[in-house]
OpenMM code with the backbone's topology and positions (N, CA, C; nanometers):
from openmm import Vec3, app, unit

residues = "UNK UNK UNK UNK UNK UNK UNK UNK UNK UNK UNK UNK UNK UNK UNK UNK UNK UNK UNK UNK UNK UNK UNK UNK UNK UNK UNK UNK UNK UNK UNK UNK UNK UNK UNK UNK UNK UNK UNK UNK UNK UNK UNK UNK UNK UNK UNK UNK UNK UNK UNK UNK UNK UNK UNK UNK UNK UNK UNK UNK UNK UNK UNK UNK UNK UNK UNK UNK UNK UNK UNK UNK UNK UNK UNK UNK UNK UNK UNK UNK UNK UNK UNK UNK UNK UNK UNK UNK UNK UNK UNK UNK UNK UNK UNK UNK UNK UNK UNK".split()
positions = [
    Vec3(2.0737, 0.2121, 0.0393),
    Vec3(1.9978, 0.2621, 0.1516),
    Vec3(1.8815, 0.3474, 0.1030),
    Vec3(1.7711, 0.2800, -0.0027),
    Vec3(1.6750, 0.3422, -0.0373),
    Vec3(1.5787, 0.3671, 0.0567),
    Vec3(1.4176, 0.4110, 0.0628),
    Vec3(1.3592, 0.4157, 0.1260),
    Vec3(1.2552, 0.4596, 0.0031),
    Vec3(1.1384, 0.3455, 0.0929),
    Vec3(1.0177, 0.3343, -0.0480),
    Vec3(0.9216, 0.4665, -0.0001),
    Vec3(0.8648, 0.5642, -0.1082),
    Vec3(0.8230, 0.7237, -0.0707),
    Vec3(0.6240, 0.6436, -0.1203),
    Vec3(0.5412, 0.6557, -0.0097),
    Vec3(0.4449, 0.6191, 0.0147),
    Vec3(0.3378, 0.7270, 0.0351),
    Vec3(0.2415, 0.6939, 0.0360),
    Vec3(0.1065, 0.8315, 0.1164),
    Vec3(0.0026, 0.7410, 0.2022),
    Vec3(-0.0177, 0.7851, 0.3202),
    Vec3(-0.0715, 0.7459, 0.4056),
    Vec3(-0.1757, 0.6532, 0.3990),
    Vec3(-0.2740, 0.6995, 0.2868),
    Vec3(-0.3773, 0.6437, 0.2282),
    Vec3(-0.4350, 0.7710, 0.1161),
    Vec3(-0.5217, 0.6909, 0.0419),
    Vec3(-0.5757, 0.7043, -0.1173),
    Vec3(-0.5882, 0.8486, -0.0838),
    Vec3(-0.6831, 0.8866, -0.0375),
    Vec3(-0.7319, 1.0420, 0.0070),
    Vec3(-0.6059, 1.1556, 0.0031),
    Vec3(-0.5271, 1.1098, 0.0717),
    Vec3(-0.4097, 1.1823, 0.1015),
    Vec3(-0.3286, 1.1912, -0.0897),
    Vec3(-0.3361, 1.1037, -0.0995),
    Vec3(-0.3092, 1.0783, -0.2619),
    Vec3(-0.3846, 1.1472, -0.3771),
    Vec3(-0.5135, 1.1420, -0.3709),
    Vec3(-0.5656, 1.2338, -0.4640),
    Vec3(-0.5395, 1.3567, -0.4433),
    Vec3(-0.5960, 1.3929, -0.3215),
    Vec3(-0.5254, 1.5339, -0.2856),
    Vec3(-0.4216, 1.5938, -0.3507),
    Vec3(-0.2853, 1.5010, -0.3574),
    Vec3(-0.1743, 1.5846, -0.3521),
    Vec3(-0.1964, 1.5647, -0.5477),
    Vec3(-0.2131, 1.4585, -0.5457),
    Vec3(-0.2044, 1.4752, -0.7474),
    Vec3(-0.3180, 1.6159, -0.7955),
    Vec3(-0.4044, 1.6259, -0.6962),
    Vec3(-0.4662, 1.7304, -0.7538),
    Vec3(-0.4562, 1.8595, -0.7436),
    Vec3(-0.3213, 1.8934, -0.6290),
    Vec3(-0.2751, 1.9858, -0.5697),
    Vec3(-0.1383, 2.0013, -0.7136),
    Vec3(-0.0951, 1.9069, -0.7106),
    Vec3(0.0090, 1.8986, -0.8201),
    Vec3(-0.0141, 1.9099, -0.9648),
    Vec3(-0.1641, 1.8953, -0.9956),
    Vec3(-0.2111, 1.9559, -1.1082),
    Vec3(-0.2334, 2.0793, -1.1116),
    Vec3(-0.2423, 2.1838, -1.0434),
    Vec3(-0.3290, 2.3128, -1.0532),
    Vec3(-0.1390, 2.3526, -1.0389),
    Vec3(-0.0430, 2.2931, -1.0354),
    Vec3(0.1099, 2.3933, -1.0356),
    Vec3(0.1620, 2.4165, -1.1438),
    Vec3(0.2220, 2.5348, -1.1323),
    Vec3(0.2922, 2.5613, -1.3123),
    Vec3(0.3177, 2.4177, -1.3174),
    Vec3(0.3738, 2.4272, -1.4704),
    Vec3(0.4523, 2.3043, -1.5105),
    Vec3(0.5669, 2.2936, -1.4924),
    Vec3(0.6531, 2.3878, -1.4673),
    Vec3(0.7610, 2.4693, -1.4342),
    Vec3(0.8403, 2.4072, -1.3221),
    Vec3(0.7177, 2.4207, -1.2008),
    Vec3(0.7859, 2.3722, -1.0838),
    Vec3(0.6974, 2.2077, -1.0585),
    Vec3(0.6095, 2.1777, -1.1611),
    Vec3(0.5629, 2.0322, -1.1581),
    Vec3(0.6608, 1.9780, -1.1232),
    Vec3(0.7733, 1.9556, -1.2260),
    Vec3(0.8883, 1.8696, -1.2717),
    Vec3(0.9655, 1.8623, -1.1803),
    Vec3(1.0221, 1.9956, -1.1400),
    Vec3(1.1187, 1.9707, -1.0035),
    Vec3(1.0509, 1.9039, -0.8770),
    Vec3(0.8721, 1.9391, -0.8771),
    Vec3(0.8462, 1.8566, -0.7551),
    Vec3(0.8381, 1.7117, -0.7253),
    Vec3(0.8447, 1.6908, -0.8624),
    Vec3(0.8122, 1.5334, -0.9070),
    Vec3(0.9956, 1.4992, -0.8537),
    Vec3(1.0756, 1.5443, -0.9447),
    Vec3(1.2077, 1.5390, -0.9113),
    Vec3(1.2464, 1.5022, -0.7344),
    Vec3(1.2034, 1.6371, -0.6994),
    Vec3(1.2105, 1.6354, -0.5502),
    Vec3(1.1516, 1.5056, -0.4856),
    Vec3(1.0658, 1.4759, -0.4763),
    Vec3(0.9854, 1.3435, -0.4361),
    Vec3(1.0977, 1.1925, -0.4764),
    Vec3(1.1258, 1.1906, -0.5799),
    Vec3(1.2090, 1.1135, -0.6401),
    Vec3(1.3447, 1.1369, -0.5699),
    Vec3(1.3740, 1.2279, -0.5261),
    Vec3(1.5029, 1.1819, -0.4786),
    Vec3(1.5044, 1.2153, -0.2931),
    Vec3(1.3422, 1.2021, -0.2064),
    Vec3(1.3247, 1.1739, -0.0831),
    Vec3(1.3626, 1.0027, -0.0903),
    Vec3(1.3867, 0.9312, -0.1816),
    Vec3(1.3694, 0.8022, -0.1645),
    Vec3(1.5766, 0.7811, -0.1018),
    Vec3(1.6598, 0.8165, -0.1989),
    Vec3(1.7568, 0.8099, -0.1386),
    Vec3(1.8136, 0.9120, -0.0398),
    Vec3(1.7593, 1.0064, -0.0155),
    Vec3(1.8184, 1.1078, 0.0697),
    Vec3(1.6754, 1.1868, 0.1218),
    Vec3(1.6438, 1.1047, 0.2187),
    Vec3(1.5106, 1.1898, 0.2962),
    Vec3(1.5191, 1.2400, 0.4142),
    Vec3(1.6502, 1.3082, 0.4041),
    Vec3(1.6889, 1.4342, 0.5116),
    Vec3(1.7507, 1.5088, 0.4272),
    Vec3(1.7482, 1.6079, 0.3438),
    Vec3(1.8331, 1.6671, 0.2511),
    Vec3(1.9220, 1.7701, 0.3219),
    Vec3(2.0757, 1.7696, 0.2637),
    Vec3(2.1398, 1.8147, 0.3671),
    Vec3(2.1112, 2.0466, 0.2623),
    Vec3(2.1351, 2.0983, 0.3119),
    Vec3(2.0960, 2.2436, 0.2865),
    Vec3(1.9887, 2.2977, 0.3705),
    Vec3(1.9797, 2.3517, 0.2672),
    Vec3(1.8500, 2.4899, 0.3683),
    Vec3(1.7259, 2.4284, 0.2132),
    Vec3(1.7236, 2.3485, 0.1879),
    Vec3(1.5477, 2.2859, 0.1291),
    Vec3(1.4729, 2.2171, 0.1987),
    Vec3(1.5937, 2.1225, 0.2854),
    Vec3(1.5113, 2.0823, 0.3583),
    Vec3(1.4820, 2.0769, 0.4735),
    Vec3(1.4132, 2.0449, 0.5717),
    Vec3(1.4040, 2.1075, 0.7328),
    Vec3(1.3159, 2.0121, 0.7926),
    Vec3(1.3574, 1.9715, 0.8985),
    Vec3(1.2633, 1.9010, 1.0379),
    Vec3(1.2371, 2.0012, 1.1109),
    Vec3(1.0850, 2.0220, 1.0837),
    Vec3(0.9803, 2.1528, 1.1401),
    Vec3(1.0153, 2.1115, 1.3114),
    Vec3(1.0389, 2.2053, 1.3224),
    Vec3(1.0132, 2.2599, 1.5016),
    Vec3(0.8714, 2.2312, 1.5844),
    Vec3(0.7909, 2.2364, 1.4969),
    Vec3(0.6100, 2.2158, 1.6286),
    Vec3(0.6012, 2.0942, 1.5221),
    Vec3(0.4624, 2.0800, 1.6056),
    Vec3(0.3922, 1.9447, 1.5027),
    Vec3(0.2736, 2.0020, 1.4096),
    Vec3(0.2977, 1.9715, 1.2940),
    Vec3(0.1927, 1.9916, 1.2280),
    Vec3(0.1201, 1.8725, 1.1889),
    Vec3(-0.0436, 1.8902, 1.2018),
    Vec3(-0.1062, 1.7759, 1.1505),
    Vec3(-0.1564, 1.8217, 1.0301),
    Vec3(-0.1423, 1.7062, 0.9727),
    Vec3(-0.2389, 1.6802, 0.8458),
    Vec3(-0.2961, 1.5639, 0.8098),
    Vec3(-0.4498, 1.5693, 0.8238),
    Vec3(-0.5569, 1.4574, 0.8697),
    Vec3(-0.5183, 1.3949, 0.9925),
    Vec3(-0.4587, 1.2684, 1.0097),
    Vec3(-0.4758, 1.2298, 1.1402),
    Vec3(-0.3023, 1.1977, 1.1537),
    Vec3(-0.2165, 1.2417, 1.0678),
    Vec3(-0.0659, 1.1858, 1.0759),
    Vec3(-0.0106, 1.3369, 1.0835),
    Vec3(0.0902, 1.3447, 1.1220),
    Vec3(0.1684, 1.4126, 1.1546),
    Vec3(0.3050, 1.4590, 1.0648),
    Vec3(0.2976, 1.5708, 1.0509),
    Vec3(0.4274, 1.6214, 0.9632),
    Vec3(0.5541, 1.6661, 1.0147),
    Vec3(0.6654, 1.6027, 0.9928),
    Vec3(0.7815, 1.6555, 1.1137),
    Vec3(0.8852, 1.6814, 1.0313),
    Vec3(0.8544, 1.7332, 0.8632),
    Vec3(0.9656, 1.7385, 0.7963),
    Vec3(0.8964, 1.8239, 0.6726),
    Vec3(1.0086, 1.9666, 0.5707),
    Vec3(0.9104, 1.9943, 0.4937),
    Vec3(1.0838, 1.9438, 0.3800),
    Vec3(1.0207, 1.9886, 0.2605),
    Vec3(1.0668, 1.9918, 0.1456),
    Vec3(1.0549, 2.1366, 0.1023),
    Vec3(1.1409, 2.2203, 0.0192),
    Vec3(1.0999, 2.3300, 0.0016),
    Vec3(1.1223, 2.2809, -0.1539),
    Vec3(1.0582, 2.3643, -0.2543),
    Vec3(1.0837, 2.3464, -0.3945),
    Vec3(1.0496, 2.5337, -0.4355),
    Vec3(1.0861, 2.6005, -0.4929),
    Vec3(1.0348, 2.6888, -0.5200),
    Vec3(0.9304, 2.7591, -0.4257),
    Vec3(0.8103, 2.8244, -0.5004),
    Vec3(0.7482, 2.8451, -0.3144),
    Vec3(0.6170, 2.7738, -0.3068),
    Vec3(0.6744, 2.6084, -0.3327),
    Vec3(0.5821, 2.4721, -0.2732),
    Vec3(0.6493, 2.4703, -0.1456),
    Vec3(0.5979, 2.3531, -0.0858),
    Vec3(0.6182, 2.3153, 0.0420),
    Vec3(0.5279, 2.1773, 0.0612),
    Vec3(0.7030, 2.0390, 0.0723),
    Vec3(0.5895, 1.9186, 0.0497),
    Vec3(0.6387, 1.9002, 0.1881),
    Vec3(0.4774, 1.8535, 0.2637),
    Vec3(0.5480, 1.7898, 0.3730),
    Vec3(0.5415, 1.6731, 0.3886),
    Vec3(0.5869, 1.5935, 0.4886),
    Vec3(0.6084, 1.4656, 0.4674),
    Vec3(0.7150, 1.4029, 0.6332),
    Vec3(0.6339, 1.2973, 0.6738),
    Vec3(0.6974, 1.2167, 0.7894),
    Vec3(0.8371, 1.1151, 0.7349),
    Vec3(0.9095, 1.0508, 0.8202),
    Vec3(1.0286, 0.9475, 0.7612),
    Vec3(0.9720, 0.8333, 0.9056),
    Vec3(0.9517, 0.6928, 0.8348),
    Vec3(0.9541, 0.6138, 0.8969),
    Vec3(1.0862, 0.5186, 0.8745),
    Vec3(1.2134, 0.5209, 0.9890),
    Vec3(1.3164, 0.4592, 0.9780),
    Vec3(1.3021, 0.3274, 0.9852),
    Vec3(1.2302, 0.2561, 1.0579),
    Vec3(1.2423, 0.1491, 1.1138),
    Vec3(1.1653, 0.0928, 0.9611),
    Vec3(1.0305, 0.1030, 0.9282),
    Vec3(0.9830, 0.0451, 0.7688),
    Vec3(1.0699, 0.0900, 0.6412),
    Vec3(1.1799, 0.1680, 0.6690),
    Vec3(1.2513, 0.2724, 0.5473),
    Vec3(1.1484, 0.3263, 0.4404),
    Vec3(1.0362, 0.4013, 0.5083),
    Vec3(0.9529, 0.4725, 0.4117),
    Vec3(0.9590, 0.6172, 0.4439),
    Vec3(0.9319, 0.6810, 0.3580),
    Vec3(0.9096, 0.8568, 0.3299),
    Vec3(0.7445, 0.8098, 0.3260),
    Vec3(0.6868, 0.9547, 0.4144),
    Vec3(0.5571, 0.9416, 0.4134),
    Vec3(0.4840, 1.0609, 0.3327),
    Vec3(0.4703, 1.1173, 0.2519),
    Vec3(0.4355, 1.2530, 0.1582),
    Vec3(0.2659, 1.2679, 0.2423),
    Vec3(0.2748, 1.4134, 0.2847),
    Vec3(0.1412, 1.4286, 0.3476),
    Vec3(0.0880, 1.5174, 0.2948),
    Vec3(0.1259, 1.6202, 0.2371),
    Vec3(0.0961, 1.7055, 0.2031),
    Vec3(0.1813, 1.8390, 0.1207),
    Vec3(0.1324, 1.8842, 0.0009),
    Vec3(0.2055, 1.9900, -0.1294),
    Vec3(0.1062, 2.0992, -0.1068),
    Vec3(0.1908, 2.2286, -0.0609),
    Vec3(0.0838, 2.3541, -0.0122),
    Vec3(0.1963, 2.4593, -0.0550),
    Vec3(0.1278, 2.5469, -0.1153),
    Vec3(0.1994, 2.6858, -0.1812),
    Vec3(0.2417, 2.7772, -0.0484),
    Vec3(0.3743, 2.7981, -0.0554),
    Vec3(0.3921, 2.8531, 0.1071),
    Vec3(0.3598, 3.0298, 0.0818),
    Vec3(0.2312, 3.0103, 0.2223),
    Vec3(0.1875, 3.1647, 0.2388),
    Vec3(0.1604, 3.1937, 0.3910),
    Vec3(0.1598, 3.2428, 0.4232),
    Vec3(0.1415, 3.2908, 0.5948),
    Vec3(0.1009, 3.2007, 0.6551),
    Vec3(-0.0296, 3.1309, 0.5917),
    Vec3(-0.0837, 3.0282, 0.6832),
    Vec3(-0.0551, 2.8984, 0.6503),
    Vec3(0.0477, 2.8697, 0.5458),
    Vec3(0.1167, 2.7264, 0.5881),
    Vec3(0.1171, 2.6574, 0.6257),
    Vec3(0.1891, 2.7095, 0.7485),
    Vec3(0.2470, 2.6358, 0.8825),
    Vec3(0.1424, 2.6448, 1.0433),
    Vec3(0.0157, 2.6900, 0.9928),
    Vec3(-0.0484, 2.7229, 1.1195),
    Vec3(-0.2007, 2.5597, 1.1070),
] * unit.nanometer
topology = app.Topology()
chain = topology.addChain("A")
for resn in residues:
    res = topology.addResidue(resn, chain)
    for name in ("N", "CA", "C"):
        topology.addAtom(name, app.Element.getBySymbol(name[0]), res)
């Protein structure tokens, strides 16, 4: 019961590799990790992971789920019906986050 972990389009993609370059190396690995294992378990059961309460956009798709890794924050949609993870966005969590 995999599920293939995708990005919306290219843009959304550079972004995050370039968001993922400027992170320690430290927590690179676990985020890479993390991403890698949204494919079999993209509801993680704990307190890492969470289906956000409001809607957040990012560009024109919608985020309804975060990832926590250290103090990253990947967010990312689940399409059940295609079995894809949608990665939208890797943002250092600070006050304005979530706004």
């Amino acid at each position: 019961m995999t599920y293939e972990v995708v990005f919306p389009s290219d843009r959304v993609e550079k972004h995050f590799q370039k968001v993922l370059e400027k992170v320690p190396s430290d927590y690179q690995a676990a985020i890479v990790e993390a991403v890698r294992g949204l494919a079999s378990h993209p509801r993680p059961k704990g307190k890492r992971g969470k289906k956000l309460t409001g809607h957040i956009a990012v560009s024109q798709f919608t985020a309804e789920y975060r990832l926590r890794v250290g103090p990253y924050r990947l967010l990312y949609d689940i399409d059940d019906q295609r079995r894809k993870v949608i990665l939208l966005k890797l943002v250092k969590r600070e006050e304005q986050t979530y706004k």
